[in-house]
N, C-alpha and C positions, 0 to 999 in steps of 0.2 A: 417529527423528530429530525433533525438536523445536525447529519455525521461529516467530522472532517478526516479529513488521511493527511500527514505532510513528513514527507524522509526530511529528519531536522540537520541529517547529517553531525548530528553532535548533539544532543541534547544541554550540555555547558556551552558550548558554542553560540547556538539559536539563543539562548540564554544570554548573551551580551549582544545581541541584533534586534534587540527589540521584539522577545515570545512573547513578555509579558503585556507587552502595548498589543499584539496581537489577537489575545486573548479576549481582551477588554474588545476591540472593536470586531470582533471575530463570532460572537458568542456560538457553543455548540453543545447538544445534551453528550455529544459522541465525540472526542478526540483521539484519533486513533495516531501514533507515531512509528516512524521505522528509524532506522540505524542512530539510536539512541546514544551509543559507543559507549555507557557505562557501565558498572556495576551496583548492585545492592548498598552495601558500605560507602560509594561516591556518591550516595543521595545525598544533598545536605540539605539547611534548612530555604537556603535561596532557589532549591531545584524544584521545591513541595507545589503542589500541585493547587489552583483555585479553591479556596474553605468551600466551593461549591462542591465539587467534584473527587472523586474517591480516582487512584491510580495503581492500574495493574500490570507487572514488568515482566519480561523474560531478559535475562541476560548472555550474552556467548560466557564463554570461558575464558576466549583470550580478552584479556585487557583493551579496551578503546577499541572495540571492533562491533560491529552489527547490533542486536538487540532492538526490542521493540520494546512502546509502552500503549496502555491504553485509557485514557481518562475519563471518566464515566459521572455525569450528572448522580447526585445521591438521591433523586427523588426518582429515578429509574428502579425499577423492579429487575435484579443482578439478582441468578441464582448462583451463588459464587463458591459454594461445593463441585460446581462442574465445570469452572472454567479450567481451561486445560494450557501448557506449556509447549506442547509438541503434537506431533501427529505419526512419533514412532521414525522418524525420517531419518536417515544418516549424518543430517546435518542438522539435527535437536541442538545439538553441542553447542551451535552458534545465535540460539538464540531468534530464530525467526519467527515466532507466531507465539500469541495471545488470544486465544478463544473463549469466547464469552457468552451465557447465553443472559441475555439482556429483552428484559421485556419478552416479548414472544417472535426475536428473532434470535440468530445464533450468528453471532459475530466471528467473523475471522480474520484478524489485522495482521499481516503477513507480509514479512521480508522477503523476495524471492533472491537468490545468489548471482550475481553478476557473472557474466564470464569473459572478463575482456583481460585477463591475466596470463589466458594462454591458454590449450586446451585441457588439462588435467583439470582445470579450474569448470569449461565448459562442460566438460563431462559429468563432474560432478551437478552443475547448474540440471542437467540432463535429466538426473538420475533425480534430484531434488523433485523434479517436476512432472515426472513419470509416479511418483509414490505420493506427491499431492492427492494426482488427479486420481488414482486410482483410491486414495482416502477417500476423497467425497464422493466417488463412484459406489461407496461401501456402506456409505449411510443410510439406515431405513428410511424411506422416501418420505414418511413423516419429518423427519429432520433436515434431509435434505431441502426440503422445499420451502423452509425457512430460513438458509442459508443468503446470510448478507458478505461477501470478501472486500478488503481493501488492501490497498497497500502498494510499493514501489515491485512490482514483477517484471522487471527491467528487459521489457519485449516491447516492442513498436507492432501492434499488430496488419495494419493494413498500412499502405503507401500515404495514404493521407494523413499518418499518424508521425509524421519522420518530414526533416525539411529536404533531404535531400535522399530520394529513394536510390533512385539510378548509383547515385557514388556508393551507399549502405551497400546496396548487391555485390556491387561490383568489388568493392572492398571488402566484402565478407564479414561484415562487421557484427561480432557478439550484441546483441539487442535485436537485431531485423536479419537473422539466419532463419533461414525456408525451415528448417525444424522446428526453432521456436515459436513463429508463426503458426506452423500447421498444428503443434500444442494448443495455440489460445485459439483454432479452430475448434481443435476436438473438444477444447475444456468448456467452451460457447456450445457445442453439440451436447453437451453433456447435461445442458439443460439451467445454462445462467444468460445473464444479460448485462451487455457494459451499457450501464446507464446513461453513460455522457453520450454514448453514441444512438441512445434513444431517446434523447431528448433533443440533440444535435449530430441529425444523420449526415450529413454532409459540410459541415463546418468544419474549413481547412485552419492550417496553422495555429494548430490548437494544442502546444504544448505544456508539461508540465517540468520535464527537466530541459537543464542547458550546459554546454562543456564551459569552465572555467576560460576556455581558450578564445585568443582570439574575439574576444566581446562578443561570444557568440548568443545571448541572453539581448544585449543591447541592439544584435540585429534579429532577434527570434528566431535564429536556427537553433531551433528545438526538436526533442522527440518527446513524443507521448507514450509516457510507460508507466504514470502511475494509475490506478484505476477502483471505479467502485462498483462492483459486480453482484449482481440478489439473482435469486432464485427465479426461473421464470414464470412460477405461480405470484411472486411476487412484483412481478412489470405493471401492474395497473396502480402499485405503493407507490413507484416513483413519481413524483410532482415536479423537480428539477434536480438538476445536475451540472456542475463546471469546473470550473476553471481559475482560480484567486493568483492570474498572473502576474499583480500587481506588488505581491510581498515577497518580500524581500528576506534574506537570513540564512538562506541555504543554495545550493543548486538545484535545487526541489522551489515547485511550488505548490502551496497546498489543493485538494481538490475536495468540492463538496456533493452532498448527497441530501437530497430533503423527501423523507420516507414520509409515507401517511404514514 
């Protein structure tokens, strides 16, 4: 099985950068998308998904803002009674997660909230991520331990994930604060595994987003924050794991996952 994650930052947008050329040379049983920015009623027919593949949305409320989708091969076994919208969070509203249980894992394609807006904003990010973890802390361990997560959780977890750790600290920068680090410690204690980091344990400069600024993408000052995380009953599934730094369409770039 063969899952992708990519924040399209626009799903219309991606959509005139060549998704559809992506697609085609991309193929995947599992796409999983973040900050899709639309609504229900702005599906049109140029947005519809591969005749392969069936797609399932969460929307925010506000207008052009956040939202995920998830696109799903139709010769997959989707129990789709139980996919779920939310996880009960304070910030359902905005649309962050698509929960699936797909074949005999349980999918979790998840937005995490940025906080580079100022701190009301981090705060919130805070609180988002404290009522995650405590949800999958809550799952009967049967469940749990079928738990696959992706998605853009806009945290740099260790130094080698950030092109420039020393200025990160020293700037204070929302994405690589000592809290949200020590989160994606606990959330890893808590009994998952970043894939990409156990297939490429010490593989530097290994980005998935880049700032618009400064051509900073054209010199690979990146951070790594988007990520594909399974249960750790699940670590001997993983076969590969990476990186698709080559495409282009967003300040994201997509990252994959290849499950037995």
């Amino acid at each position: 099985m063969k899952l992708i994650s990519w924040n399209v930052n626009g799903l219309r947008a991606v959509h005139k950068k060549g998704f559809n050329e992506f697609l085609a040379s991309e193929p995947s049983d599992i796409l999983c998308l973040q900050e899709i920015k639309i609504q229900h009623g702005q599906l049109g027919e140029e947005l519809e998904p591969p005749a392969t593949h069936a797609r399932l949305c969460t929307h925010a409320e506000k207008k052009g803002y956040s939202g995920v989708a998830t696109y799903l091969d139709k010769s997959l076994s989707l129990k789709d009674k139980k996919t779920k919208h939310g996880i009960g969070s304070t910030l359902d509203h905005e649309g962050r997660f698509v929960i699936t249980e797909v074949e005999d894992i349980i999918l979790y394609n998840v937005y995490v909230p940025s906080g580079t807006t100022g701190e009301e904003r981090q705060n919130a990010k805070y609180e988002f991520l404290d009522e995650f973890l405590e949800h999958l802390k809550a799952l009967p361990k049967k469940e749990r331990e079928r738990v696959v997560l992706c998605g853009d959780f806009n945290i740099c977890h260790k130094a080698i994930d950030i092109h420039h750790p020393k200025t990160a600290e020293k700037r204070e920068l929302s994405g690589f604060l000592p809290e949200e680090r020590k989160w994606l410690d606990s959330f890893l204690e808590a009994g998952f595994v970043d894939s990409f980091r156990e297939i490429h344990p010490d593989a530097p400069e290994n980005y998935s987003w880049w700032s618009y600024r400064a051509g900073a993408r054209g010199k690979n000052l990146g951070w790594r924050i988007d990520y594909f995380f399974v249960a750790a009953a699940l670590r001997s599934r993983v076969k590969n794991a990476g990186i698709l730094n080559s495409v282009m369409g967003s300040d994201h770039c997509p990252i994959f996952l290849d499950l037995d």
